[in-house]
VEXDREN-2710 file (C-alpha; in Angstrom, 1 decimal):
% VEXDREN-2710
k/r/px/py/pz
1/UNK/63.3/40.3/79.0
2/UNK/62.9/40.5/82.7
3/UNK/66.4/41.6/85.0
4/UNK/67.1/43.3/88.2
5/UNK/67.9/46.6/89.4
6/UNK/70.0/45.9/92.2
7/UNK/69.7/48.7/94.7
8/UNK/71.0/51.5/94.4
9/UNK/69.5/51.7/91.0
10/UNK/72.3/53.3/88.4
11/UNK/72.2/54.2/84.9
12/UNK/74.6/51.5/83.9
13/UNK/72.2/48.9/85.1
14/UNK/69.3/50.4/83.7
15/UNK/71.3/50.6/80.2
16/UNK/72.5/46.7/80.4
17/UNK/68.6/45.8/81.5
18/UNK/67.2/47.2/78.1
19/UNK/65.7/50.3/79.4
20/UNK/67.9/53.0/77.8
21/UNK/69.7/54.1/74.7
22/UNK/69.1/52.0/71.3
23/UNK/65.7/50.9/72.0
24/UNK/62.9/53.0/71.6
25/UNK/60.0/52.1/74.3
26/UNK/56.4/51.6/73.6
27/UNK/55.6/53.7/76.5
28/UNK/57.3/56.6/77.8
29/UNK/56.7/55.1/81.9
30/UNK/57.5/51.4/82.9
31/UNK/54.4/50.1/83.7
32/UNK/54.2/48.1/87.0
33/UNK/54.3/44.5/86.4
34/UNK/50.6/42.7/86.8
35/UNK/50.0/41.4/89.8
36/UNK/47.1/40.8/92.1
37/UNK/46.1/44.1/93.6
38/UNK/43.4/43.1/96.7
39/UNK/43.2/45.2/100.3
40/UNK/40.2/43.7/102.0
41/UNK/40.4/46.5/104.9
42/UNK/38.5/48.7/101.9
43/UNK/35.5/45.9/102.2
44/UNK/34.9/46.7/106.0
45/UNK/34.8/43.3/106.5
46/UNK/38.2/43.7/109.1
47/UNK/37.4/46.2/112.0
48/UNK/38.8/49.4/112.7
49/UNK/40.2/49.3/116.7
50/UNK/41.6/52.8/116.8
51/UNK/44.2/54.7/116.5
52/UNK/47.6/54.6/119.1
53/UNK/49.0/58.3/118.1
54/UNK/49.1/60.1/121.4
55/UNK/48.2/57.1/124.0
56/UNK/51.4/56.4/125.3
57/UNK/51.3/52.8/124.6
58/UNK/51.8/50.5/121.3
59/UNK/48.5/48.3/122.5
60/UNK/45.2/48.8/122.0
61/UNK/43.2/46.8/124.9
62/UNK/39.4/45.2/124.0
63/UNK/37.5/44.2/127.6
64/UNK/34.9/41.7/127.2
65/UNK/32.5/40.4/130.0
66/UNK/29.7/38.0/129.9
67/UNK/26.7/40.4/130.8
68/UNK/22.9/40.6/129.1
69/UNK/22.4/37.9/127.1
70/UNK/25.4/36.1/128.0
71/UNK/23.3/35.7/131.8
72/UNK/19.6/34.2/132.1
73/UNK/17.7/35.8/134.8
74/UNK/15.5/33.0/135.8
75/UNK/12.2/32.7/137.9
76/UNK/12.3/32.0/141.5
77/UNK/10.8/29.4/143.4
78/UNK/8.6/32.0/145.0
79/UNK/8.2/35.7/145.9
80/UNK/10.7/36.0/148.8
81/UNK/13.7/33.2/147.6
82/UNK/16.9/34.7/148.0
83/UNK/19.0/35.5/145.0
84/UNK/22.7/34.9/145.2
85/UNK/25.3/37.8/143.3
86/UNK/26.0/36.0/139.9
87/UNK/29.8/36.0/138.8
88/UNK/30.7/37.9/135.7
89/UNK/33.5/36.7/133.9
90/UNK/35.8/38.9/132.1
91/UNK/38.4/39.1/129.2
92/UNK/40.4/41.5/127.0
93/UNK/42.5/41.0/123.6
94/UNK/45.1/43.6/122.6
95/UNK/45.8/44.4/118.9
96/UNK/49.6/45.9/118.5
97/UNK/50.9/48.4/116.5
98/UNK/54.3/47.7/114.8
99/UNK/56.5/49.5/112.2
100/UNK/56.7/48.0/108.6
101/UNK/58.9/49.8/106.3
102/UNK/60.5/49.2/102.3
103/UNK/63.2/51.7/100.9
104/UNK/64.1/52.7/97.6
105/UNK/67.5/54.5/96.4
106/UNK/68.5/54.9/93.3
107/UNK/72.2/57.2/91.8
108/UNK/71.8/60.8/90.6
109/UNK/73.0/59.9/87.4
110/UNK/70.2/57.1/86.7
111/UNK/67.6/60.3/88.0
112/UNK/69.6/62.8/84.7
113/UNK/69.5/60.0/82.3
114/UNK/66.0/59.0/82.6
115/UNK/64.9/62.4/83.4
116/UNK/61.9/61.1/85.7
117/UNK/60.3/59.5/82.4
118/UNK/60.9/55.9/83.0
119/UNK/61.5/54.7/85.9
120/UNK/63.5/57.5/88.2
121/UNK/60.5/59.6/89.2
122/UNK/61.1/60.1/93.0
123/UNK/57.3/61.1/93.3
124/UNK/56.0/58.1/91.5
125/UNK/58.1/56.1/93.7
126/UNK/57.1/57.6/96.8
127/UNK/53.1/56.9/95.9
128/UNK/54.3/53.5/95.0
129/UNK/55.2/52.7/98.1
130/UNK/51.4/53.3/99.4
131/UNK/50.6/49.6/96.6
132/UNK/53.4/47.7/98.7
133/UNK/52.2/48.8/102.7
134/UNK/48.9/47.5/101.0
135/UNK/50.6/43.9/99.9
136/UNK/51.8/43.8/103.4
137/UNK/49.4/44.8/105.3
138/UNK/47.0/42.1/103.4
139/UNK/50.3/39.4/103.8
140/UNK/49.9/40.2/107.6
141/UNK/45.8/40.1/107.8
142/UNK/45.9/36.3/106.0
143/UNK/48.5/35.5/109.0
144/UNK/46.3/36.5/111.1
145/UNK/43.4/35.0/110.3
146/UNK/45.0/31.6/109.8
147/UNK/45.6/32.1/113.5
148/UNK/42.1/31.2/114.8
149/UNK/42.4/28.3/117.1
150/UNK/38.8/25.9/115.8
151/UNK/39.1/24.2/112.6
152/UNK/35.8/24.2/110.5
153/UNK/36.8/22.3/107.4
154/UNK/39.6/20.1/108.0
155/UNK/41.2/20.0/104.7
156/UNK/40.7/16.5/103.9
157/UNK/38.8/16.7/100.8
158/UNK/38.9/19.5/97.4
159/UNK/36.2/22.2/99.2
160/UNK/32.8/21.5/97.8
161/UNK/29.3/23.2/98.4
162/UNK/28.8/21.7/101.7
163/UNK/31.5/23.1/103.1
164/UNK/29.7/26.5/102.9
165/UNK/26.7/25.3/105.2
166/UNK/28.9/24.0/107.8
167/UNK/30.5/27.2/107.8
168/UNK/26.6/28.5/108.0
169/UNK/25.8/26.3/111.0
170/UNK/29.1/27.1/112.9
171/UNK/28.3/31.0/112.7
172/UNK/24.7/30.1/113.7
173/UNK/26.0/28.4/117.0
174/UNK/28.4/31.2/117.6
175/UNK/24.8/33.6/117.7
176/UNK/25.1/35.3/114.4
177/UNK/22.0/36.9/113.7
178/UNK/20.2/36.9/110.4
179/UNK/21.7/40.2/109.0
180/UNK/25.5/39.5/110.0
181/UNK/27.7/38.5/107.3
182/UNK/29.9/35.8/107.4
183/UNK/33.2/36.8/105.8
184/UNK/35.1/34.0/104.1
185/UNK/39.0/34.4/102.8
186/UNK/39.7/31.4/100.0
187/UNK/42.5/30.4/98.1
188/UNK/41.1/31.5/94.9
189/UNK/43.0/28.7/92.4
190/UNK/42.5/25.7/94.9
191/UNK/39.6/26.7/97.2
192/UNK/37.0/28.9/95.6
193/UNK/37.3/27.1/92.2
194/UNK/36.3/23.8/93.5
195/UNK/33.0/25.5/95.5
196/UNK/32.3/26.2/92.0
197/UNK/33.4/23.1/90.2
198/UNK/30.7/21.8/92.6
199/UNK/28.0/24.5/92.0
200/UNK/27.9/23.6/88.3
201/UNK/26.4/20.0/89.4
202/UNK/23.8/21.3/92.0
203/UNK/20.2/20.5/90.8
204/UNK/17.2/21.3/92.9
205/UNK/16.0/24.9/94.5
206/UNK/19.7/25.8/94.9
207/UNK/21.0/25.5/90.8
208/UNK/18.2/27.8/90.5
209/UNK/19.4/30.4/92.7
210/UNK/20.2/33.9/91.0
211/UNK/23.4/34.0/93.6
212/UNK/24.4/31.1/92.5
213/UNK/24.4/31.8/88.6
214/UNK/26.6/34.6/89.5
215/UNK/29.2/32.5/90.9
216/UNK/30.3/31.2/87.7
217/UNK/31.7/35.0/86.1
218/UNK/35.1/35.3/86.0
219/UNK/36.1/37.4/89.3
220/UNK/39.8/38.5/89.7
221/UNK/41.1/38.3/93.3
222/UNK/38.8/40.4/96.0
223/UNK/35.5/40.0/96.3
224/UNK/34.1/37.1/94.5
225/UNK/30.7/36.4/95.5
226/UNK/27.7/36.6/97.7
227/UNK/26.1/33.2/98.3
228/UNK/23.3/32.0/100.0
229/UNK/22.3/35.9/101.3
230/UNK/24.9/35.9/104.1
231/UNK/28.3/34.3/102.6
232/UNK/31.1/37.0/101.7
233/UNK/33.7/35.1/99.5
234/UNK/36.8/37.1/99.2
235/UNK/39.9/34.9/96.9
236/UNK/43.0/35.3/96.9
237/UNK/46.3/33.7/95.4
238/UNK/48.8/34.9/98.4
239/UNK/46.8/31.5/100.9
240/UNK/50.2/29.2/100.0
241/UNK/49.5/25.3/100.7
242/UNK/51.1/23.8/103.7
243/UNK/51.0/20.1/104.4
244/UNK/48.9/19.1/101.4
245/UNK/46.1/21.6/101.8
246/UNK/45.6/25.5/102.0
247/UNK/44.3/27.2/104.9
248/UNK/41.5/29.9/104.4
249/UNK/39.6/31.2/106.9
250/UNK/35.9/32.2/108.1
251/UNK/35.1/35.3/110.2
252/UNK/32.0/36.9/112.0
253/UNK/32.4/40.6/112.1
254/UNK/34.8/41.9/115.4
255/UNK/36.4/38.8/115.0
256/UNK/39.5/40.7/113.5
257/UNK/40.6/43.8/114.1
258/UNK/43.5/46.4/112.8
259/UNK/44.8/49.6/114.7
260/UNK/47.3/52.4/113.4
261/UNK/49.9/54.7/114.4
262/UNK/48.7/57.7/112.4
263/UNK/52.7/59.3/111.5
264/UNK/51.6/63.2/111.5
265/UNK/53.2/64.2/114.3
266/UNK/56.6/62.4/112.8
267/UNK/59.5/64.9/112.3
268/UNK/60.5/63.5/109.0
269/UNK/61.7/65.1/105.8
270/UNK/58.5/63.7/104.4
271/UNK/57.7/63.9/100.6
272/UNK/54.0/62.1/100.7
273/UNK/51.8/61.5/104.1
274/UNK/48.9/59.6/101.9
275/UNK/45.4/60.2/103.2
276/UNK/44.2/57.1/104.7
277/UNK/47.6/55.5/105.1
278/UNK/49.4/55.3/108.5
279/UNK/52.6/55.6/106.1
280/UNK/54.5/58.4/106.0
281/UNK/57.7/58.6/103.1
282/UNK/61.0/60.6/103.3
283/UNK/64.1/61.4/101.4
284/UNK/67.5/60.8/102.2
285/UNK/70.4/62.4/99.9
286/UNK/74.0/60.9/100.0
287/UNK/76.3/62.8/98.6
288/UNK/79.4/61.0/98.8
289/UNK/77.7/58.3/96.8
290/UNK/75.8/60.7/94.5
291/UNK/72.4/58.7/95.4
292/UNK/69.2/59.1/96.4
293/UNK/67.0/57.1/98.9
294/UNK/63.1/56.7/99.9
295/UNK/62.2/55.0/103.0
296/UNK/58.4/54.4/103.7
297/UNK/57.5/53.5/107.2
298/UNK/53.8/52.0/108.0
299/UNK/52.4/51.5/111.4
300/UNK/49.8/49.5/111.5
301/UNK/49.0/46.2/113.1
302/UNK/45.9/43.2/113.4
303/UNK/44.8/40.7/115.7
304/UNK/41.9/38.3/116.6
305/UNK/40.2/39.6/119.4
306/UNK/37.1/37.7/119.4
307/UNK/37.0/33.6/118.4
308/UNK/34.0/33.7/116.2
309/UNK/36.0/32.2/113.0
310/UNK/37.1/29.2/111.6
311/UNK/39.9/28.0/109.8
312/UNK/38.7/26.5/106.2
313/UNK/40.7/24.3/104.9
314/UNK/40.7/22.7/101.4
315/UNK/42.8/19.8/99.5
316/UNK/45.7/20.8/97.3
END
């Protein structure tokens, strides 16, 4: 029977939840309730900008000009014509760094009861708290990606097939080359199931396709499939609808990028600094309450920096 601990977390909560005294558990540690588990920063699919420890500023700054092949150098009309200074045109996109944080507290007496079997294990608290910057990180990522200004598919129609190659022949105009993938984030229960619901009646050189066969396993929430060599689908359930459709999203790589504030220079009374997480965790004791408290605090932050991506939109 599911209830609520209601911060700070006491024994006399956990006893009228169910968790202590007359009922044995099946398992000596709550087990943390299923959910989708999905970062796609470990796909490298999202851009790495840099890191803001030490610079002085909360901004990381991109410059962009249109040089090389963004300028023909054409033939003259003879040996001696004059050539005119062409004008460069220039642009930058910043990607900030903000502070994300979640805290935990829980009474002294709830810690002697449960004797860090259950539930009250300060350390498996504190590494738990590296699963939710993850969530939030990934909730901030899908808010910024549903930020891209063009619309690609409209949302007008359950996603089908087709929608793929239009998403092909708008990456194509945008000058993807041949070996750049095209990352795609889906709505994996209202997008990607209907790509596939229309898969299963392709006929022709494309039914045939070994990608294609693959599409139909069962794939939990991440990485779902490669199609059609250069297509990166990645599903996930946290795309909510919004006026009758949901909003996914179709990226070139550079498109989006994430920068940290790496925390170990932080004076904190720090209990975890996890490797690869901008996060650092401390503990707070409150004697007069006879509780104890975690606070994690992330720095982290993404933006689009580049406008080669699309929103993809699909009927509810």
């Amino acid at each position: 029977m599911a209830g609520t601990l209601t911060a700070p977390i006491r024994q006399s909560g956990m006893d009228a939840d169910g968790l202590l005294l007359d009922i044995t558990l099946a398992e000596q540690m709550a087990a943390e309730q299923l959910t989708e588990r999905f970062d796609i920063y470990d796909s490298g699919m999202i851009s790495y900008a840099g890191d803001v420890a030490g610079s002085m500023s909360d901004t990381l700054r991109f410059l962009f000009a249109n040089l090389g092949w963004h300028l023909s150098m054409d033939a003259t009309v003879n040996e001696t014509t004059d050539v005119s200074p062409s004008n460069v045109v220039d642009d930058y996109a910043d990607v900030a760094v903000a502070r994300r944080a979640l805290a935990l507290s829980f009474s002294q007496f709830a810690q002697i009861v449960d004797g860090g079997r259950i539930l009250v294990d300060p350390m498996r608290l504190a590494t738990s708290l590296v699963g939710s910057f993850r969530r939030g990180r990934m909730g901030q990522l899908i808010t910024t990606g549903q930020g891209f200004a063009t619309t690609g598919v409209d949302g007008t129609a359950y996603n089908d097939v087709d929608d793929l190659f239009t998403i092909m022949d708008l990456a194509a105009a945008a000058g993807a080359t041949a070996d750049m993938p095209i990352a795609m984030m889906m709505r994996n229960v209202g997008q990607w199931n209907r790509i596939r619901d229309s898969l299963r009646s392709e006929v022709g050189p494309l039914g045939y396709r070994d990608d294609i066969q693959g599409a139909f396993d069962f794939r939990p929430a991440g990485f779902t499939a490669q199609l059609l060599s250069s297509i990166y689908i990645f599903t996930t359930q946290r795309i909510a609808a919004a006026a009758g459709a949901y909003t996914g999203f179709a990226w070139l790589p550079g498109s989006i990028r994430y920068a940290t504030g790496s925390p170990a220079a932080v004076l904190a009374n720090a209990i975890l600094r996890s490797a690869g997480v901008p996060m650092v965790v401390s503990w707070k004791e409150v004697p007069n309450q006879a509780t104890n408290e975690l606070y994690g605090n992330a720095y982290d932050g993404s933006a689009i920096v580049e406008e080669n991506g699309w929103l993809f939109k699909g009927l509810v």
